[in-house]
N, C-alpha and C positions, 0 to 999 in steps of 0.2 A: 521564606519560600526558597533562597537560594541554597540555604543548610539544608532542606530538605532532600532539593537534587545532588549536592556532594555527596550525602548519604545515601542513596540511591545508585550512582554509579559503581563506588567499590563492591558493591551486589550484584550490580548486573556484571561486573568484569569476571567475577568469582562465578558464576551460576553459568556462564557462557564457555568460563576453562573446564567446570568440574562436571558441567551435562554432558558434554560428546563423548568423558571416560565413562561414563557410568550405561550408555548404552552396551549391548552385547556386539561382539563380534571385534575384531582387530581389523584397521585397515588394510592392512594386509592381506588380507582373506578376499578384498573386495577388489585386487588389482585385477585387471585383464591383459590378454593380450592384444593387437595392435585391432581385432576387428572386434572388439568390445563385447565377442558373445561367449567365448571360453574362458572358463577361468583358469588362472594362472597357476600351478602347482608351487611352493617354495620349498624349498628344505627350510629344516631347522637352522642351520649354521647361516641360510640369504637371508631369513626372517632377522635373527640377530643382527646382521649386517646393517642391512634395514634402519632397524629400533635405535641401533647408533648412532646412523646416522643423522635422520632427525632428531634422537637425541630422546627417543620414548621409553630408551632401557635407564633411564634414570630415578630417582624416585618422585614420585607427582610433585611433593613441595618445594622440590630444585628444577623442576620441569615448569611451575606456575612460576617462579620465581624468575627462572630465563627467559618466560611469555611478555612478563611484565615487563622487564629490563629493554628487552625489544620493540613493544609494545610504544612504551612512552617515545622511543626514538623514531616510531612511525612507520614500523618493521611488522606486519602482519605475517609475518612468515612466507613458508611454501608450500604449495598445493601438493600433496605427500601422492594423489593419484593423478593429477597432471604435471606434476615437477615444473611448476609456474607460479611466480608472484602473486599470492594471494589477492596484495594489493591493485594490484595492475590488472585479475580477472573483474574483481570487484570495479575498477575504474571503467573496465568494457563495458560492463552488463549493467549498469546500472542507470547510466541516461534511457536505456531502454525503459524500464521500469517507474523514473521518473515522469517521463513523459507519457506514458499512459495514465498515472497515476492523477498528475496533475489534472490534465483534459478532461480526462473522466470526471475527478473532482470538480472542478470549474461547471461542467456543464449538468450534472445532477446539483447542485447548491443552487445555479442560476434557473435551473427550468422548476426546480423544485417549491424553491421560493414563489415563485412568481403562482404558480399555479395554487400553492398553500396561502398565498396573497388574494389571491382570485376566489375560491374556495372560502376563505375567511369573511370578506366583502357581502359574498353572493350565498349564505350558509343556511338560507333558507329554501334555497332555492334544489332543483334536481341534480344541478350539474356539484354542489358540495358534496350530493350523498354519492354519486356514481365513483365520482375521483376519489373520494376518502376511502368505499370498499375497496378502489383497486389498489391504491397504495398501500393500504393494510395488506392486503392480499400479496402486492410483490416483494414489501417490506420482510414477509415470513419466508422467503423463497432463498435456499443459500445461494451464495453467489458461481460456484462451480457448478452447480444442476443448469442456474438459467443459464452461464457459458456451454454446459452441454446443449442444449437444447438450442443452442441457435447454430453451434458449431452442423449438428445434424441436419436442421432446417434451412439457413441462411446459404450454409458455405458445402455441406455435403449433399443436401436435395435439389436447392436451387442454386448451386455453386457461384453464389452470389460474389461471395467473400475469399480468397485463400483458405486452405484448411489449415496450416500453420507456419509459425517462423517471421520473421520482422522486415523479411525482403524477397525479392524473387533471387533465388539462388544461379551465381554462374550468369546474372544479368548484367549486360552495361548501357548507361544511358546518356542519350546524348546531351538534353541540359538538366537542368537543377529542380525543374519545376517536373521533371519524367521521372525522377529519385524521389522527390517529395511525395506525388502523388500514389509510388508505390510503396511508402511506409507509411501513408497513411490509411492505403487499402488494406494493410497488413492487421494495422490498428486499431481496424473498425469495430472488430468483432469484441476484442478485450475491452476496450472503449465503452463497447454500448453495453457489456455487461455488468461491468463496474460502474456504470452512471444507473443502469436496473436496479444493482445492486444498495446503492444509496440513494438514489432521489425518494426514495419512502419516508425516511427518517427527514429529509430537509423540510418534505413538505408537511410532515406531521408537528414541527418544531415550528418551521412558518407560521401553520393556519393558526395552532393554536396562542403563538405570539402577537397576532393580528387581530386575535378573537379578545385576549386579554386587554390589547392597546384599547380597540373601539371601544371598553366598556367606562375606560376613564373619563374624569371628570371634563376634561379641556378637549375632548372629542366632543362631549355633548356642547360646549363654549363653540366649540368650529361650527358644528350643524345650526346652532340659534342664530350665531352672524349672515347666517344665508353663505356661507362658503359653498362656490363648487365643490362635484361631490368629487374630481381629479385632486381637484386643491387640497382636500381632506385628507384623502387618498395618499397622496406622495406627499406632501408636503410635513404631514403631522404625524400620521400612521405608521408610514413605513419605514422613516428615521427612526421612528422610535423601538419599532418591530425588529430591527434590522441587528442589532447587539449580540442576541444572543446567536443567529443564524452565522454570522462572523465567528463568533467564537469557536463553534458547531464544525464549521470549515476547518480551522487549526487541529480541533482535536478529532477529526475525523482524516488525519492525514496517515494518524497512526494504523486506524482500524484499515484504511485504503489499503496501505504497505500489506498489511494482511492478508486482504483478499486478491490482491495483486497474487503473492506467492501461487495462490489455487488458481487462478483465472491463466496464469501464464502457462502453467502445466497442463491445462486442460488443452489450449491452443500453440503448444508448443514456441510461445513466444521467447526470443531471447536475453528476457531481465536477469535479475538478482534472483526473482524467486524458481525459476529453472533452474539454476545453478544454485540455489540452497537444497534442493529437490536431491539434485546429483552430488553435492558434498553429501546426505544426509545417506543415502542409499550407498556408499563408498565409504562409508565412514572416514570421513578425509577430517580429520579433527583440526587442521589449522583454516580449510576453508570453511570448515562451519563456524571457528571462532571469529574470524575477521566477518565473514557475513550477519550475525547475531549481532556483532558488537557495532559494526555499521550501519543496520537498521535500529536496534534498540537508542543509539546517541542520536537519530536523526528523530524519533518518536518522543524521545526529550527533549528535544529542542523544539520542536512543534508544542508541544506543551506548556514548556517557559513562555515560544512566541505569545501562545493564545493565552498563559495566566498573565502576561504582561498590556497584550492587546485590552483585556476585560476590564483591565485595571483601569488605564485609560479611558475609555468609552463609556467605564459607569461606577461614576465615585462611589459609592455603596459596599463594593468589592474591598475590602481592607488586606 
């Protein structure tokens, strides 16, 4: 397993240097002036200037070779259209990002579960077939549309919600609990679309993991003893149901990062994936390298976590 991910990285570092050259356009082309809507004319001999100086008039294999050199000592370079620490944008913008990320996560696994629990239980009944068509139904819904749709409805019709951004701009507040509460109105909207966006899959995983437990043998052993049907419930069912739902979380931190990228752009929030948006549209080749290479390593490590968690929780897994 762990040969595997060694092998694995030096791909992802190589595909992350050699993708941002192979698009069209030179970052240069993409600079602006100071009110971001005129572009910038260069001569030949600035452009040059330029290319030196980050070091792009070189030939690619001496250009990956000084990425790497730098790389390993922790060095992401410099933002070639903001003339700033790659790493140090990436260190801003990315608490934003996790924190959506997680919450959302957390709270589609936990409502999803539970309800794919419930559903599994009661599968004869109306309320399995109502919930299953819907979550099928929101399950197929990309995750940027339902963010549209609520940015329209929530926050632009019934201006429920802010229409974008992680705070109220040019605000100051007097305690801790007046700062919290406006980054967390900010984070509603991103929040509930990325919990839309995955509670489908938790509870499709759930029910039918709940659906396979009741049919075993030692379920029917619970129901003869006269167990309550609680005691059934949590105590035999949902341990056991509960494994792959865990695993599901891990590896759905990757797909999350994903949606995250579309969900923040749509609501102009200020993560990682706005700022991959604006590296990628500027062609800024050292911030789209450190942002690739710092979601990709964090999307593997979620993966070890969860091949390592599975291992644990269910000797079977070799």
């Amino acid at each position: 397993m762990k040969k595997n991910y060694f092998l694995v990285i030096p791909v992802i570092i190589c595909i992350n240097f050699f993708l941002p050259r192979l698009m069209p356009g030179d970052p240069f082309l993409y600079l602006s002036v100071e009110d971001g809507n005129t572009a910038a004319v260069f001569s030949q001999e600035q452009i040059e200037q330029y290319e030196a100086y980050y070091g792009l008039d070189q030939p690619v294999i001496k250009q990956f070779i000084n990425y790497m050199s730098k790389m390993v000592q922790g060095d992401l370079g410099t933002s070639i259209f903001y003339n700033t620490s790659v790493s140090k944008m990436i260190l801003e913008r990315i608490p934003w990002t996790i924190l959506i990320v997680v919450v959302s996560l957390a709270l589609s696994s936990i409502i999803g579960t539970i309800l794919g629990i419930i559903s599994a239980w009661h599968r004869e009944y109306k309320f399995d077939r109502i919930t299953y068509t819907i979550m099928l139904f929101i399950s197929e819904i990309p995750a940027f549309l339902i963010g549209t749709l609520l940015l329209f409805f929530l926050a632009a019709h019934f201006v429920w919600f802010p229409l974008s951004g992680g705070s109220t701009v040019f605000s100051s507040y007097d305690t801790l609990w007046e700062k919290a509460f406006d980054i967390i109105h900010h984070m509603a909207l991103p929040v509930l679309t990325l919990v839309l966006a995955r509670i489908g899959n938790f509870y499709l995983l759930s029910r039918n993991s709940m659906m396979t437990v009741l049919t075993k043998d030692y379920m029917r052993t619970a129901r003869g003893k006269g167990l309550k049907k609680h005691t059934i419930l949590f105590r035999h069912a949902l341990r056991n149901s509960l494994t792959p739902v865990m695993t599901q979380v891990f590896m759905s931190l990757g797909t999350s990062f994903g949606q995250a990228v579309l969900v923040e752009n749509v609501f102009a929030y200020p993560g990682v994936g706005r700022l991959m948006r604006e590296a990628v549209l500027n062609r800024d080749y050292a911030l789209m390298q450190g942002i690739f290479l710092v979601m990709s390593m964090m999307i593997l490590l979620m993966n070890f976590t969860s091949e390592i968690f599975l291992k644990k929780t269910d000797p079977r897994v070799v």
